[in-house]
N, C-alpha and C positions, 0 to 999 in steps of 0.2 A: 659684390665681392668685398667692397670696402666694409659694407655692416658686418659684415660675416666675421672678417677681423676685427674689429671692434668688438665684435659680441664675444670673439675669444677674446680678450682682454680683458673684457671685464669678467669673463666667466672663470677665466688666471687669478684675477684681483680676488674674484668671492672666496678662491680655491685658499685663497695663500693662510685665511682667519677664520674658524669657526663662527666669530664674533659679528663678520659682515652677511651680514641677512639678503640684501641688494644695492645694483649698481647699477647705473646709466650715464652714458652721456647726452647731454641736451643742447642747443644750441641757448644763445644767449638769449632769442627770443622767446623761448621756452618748447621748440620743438624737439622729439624724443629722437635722435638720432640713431640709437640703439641703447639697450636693457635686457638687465636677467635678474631679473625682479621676480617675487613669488606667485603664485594662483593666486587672482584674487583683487590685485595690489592697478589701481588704475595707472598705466603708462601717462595719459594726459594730464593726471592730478598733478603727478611727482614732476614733469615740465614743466605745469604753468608755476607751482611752489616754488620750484626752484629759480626758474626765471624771475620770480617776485622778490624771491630773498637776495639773488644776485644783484638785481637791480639797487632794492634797499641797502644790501652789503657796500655797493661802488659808492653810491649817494655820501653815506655813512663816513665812510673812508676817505672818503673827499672833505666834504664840509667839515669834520673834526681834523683834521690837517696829517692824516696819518699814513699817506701813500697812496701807492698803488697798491688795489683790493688784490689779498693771496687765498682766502679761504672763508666760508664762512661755516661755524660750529654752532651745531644748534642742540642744547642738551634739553631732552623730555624725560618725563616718570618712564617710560616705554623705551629709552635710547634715543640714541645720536642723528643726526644727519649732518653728514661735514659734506660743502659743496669746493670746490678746486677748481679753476680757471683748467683747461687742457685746451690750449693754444688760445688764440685771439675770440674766436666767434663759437665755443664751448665752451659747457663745464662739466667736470666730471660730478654726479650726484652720489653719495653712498651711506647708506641707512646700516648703523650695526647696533649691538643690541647694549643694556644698558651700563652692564658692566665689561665691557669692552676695554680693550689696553691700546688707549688712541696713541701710545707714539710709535704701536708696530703699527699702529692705522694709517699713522697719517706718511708714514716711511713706503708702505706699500701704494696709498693714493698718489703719493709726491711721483712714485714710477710708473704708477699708470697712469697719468697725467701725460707724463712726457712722450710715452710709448704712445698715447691716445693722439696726440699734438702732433708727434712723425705724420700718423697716418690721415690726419685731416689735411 
């Protein structure tokens, strides 16, 4: 029941920008807790990635004295991946493509964040 909400949520968040390709939530340790993600596209890759960036991201944010970790933005030739904290023990993942208009992106992730975070 709970994935099931989840998966609408994110499949809300893909709805809302032509521009987002896919989305998941993972936990921190990098397990896929839910995803709607394309044919094709490995669930466990975009977990362990993400958990690897997250990790490096908090590290990062630590040891250079700049907080508490909010996001991390990864830009490629191919597009984006922005990953978002969505409550303690998540993060939201989402892949959009290169010419994307990240501050309707990151307005749309910042709410499905939160709505993710209720439901965990």
């Amino acid at each position: 029941m709970r994935a099931d909400m989840l998966t609408s949520v994110l499949t809300e968040l893909n709805g809302t920008s032509g521009d987002i390709e896919a989305s998941g939530v993972i936990s921190t340790d990098g397990l896929m807790i839910a995803a709607v993600l394309p044919a094709g596209m490995d669930e466990d890759r975009v977990g362990a990635m993400s958990a690897a960036m997250l990790s490096l991201g908090d590290r990062t944010a630590q040891e250079l004295a700049r907080g508490a970790l909010e996001q991390v933005l990864i830009k490629g030739a191919k597009g984006y991946v922005l990953m978002t904290y969505a409550g303690e023990e998540s993060v939201l993942t989402v892949l959009a493509k290169p010419n994307a208009k990240l501050g309707l992106i990151f307005l749309d992730v910042k709410r499905a964040a939160v709505s993710i975070a209720e439901l965990l």
